[in-house]
C-alpha positions as CSV (number, residue, x, y, z in Angstrom):
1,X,-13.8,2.0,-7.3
2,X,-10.0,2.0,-6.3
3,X,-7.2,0.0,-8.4
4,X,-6.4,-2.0,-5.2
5,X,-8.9,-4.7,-6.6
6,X,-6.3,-5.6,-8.9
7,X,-3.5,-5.5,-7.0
8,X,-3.2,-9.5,-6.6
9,X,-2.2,-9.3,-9.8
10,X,0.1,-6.3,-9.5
11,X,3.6,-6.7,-11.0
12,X,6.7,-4.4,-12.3
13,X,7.3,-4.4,-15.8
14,X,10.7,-3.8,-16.8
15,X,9.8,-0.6,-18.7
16,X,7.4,1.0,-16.8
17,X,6.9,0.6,-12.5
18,X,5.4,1.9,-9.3
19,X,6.1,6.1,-9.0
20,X,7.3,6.4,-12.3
21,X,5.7,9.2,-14.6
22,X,4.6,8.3,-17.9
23,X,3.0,10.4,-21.0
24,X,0.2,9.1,-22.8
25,X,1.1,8.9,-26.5
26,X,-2.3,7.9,-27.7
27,X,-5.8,6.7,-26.5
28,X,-6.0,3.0,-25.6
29,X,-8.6,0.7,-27.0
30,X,-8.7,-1.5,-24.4
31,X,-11.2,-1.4,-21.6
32,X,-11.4,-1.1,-17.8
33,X,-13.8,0.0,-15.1
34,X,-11.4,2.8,-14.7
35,X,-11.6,6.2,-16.7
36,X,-8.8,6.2,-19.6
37,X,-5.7,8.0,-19.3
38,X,-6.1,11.0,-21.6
39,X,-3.7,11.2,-24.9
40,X,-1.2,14.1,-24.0
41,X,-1.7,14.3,-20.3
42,X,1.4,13.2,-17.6
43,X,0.3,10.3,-15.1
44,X,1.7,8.5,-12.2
45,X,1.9,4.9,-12.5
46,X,0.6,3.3,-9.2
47,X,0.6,-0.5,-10.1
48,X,0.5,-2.9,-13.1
49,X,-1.0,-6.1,-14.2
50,X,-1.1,-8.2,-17.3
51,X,-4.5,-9.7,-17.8
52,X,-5.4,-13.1,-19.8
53,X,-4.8,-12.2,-23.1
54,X,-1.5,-10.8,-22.7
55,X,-2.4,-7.1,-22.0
56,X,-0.1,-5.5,-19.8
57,X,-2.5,-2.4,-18.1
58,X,-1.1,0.0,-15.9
59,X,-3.5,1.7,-12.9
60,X,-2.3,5.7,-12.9
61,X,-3.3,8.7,-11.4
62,X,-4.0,12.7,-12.5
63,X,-2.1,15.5,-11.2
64,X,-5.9,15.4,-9.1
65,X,-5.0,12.4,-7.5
66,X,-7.5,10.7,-9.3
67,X,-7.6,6.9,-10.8
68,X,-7.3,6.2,-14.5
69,X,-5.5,3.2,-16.6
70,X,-3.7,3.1,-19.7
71,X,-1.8,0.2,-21.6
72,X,1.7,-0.2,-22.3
73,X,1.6,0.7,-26.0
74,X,-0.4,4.0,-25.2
75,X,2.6,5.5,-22.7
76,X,5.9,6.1,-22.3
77,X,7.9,6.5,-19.5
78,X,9.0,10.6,-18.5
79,X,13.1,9.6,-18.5
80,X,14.0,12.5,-15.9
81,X,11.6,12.3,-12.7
82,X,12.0,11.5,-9.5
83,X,9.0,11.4,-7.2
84,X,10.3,13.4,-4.1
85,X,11.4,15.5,-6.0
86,X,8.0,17.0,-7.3
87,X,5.5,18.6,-5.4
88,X,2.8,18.8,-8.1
89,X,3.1,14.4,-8.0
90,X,4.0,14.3,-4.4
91,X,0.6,15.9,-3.4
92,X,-1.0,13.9,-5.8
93,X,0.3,10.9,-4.3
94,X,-1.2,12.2,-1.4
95,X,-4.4,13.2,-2.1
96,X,-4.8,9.8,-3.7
97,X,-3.8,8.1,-0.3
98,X,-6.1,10.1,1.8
99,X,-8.7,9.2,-0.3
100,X,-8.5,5.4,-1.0
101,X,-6.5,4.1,2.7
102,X,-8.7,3.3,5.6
103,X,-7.5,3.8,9.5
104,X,-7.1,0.9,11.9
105,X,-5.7,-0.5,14.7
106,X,-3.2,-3.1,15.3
107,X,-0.8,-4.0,18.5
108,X,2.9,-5.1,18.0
109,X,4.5,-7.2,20.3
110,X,7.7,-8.2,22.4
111,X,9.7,-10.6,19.6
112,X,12.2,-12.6,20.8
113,X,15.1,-11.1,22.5
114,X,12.6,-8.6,23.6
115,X,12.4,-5.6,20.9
116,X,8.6,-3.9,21.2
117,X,7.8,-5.6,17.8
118,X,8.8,-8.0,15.4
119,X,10.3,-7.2,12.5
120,X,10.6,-9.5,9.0
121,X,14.2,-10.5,8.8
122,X,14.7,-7.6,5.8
123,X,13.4,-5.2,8.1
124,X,10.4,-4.5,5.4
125,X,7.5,-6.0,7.6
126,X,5.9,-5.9,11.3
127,X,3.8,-8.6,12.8
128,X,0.4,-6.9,13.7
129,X,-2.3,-8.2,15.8
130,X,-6.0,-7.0,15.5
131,X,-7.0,-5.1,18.2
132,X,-10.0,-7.6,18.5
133,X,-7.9,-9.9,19.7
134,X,-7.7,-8.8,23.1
135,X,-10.5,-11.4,23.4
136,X,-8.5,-14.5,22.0
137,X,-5.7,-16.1,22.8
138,X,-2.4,-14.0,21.8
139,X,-0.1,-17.7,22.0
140,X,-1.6,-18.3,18.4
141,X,0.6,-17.0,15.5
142,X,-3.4,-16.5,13.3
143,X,-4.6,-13.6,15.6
144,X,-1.7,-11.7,13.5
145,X,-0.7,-10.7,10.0
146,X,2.5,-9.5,8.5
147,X,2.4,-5.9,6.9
148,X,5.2,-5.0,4.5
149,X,5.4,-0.5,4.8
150,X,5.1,-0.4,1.6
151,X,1.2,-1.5,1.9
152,X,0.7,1.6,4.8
153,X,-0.3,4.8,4.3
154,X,3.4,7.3,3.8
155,X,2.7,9.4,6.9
156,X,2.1,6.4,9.1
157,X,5.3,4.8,8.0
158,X,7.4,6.0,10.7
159,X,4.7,5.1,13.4
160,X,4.0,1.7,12.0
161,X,7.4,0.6,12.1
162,X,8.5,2.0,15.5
163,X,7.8,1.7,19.0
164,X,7.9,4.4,21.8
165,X,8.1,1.4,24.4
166,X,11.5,0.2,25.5
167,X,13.0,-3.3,24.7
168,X,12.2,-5.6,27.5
169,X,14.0,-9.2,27.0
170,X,11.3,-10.1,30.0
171,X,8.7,-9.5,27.8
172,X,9.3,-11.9,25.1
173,X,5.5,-12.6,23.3
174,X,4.0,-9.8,25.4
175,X,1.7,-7.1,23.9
176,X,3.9,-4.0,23.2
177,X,1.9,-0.6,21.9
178,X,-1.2,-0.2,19.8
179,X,-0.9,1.8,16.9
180,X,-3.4,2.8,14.6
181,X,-2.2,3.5,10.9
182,X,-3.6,3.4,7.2
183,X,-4.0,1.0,4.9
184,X,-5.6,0.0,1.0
185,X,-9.5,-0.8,1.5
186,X,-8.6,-4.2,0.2
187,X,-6.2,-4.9,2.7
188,X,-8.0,-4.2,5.6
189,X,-10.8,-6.1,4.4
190,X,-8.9,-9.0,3.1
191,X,-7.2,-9.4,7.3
192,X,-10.4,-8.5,8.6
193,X,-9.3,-4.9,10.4
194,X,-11.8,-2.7,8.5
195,X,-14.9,-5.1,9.2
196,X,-13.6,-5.5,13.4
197,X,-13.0,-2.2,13.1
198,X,-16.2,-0.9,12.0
199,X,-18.9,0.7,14.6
């Protein structure tokens, strides 16, 4: 079962957050449907949440890409790491993706002054139809969603966010290109993509 269940409740806590590398300093006694991190064992920290009684858990992975959680009191943070910058966590990160994103398949199109997508005003975000929408009206603002890249698969990125068509200021609201990239299970269940998608 992959952490992205949880991610609703997902949340940075000011001493531990999202690609940083922690070390296990002790065995937690709390419980999750996840295995438990390991005392003495490195970890990457993937997302965090603070359940109803004030327990702030943190969803990691192994040097095998593999889910496990820990607690805040059982870790500490690794002061001197920088993702990129490892290729042991980098691959990890990696084999994690590959194993918990799903593919599908979205179309951008023409925003306002003609750009072949549109773009959240920070520049984070695209506005993605469903490609099952060819058989709906594309004048309706529901037969899309808004995908931050932070939510896509890292080799898709660079896809997802651009466009080999040229800006067109004719083609304001058009269709532009259709682009298939990765996503969390969750996601592409919770915008309906994985279920269209399906054969």
């Amino acid at each position: 079962m992959s952490y992205n269940k949880w991610n609703t409740y997902s949340s940075d806590i000011p001493s531990l957050k999202k690609n940083d590398l922690v070390y296990i300093t002790k065995n937690t006694r709390a419980r999750h449907s996840l295995p438990k991190a390991e005392k003495g064992k490195k970890y990457l920290v993937l997302s965090s949440y603070t359940n109803q009684l004030g327990t702030t858990k943190y969803v990691v992975i192994n040097e095998n890409g593999k889910e496990h959680f820990t607690t805040e009191k059982a870790s500490e943070k690794v002061d001197v790491f920088i993702l990129k910058n490892s290729e042991t966590w980098m691959h990890a990160r990696k084999m994690w993706l590959d194993e918990t994103y799903v593919p599908v398949f979205g179309v951008h199109t023409y925003d306002y002054i003609g750009m072949p997508y549109v773009s959240s005003r920070d520049g984070e975000a695209r506005y993605i139809k469903k490609l099952d929408a060819f058989a709906k009206s594309y004048s309706s603002a529901t037969d899309g969603v808004w995908i931050n890249k932070s939510q896509v698969h890292d080799a898709d990125v660079k896809l997802f966010m651009s466009s080999s068509f040229p800006p067109d200021a004719k083609k304001q609201g058009e269709l532009s290109e259709t682009v298939t990239f990765r996503v969390p299970m969750w996601l592409a269940e919770k915008h309906g993509f994985f279920n269209d998608n399906k054969g």
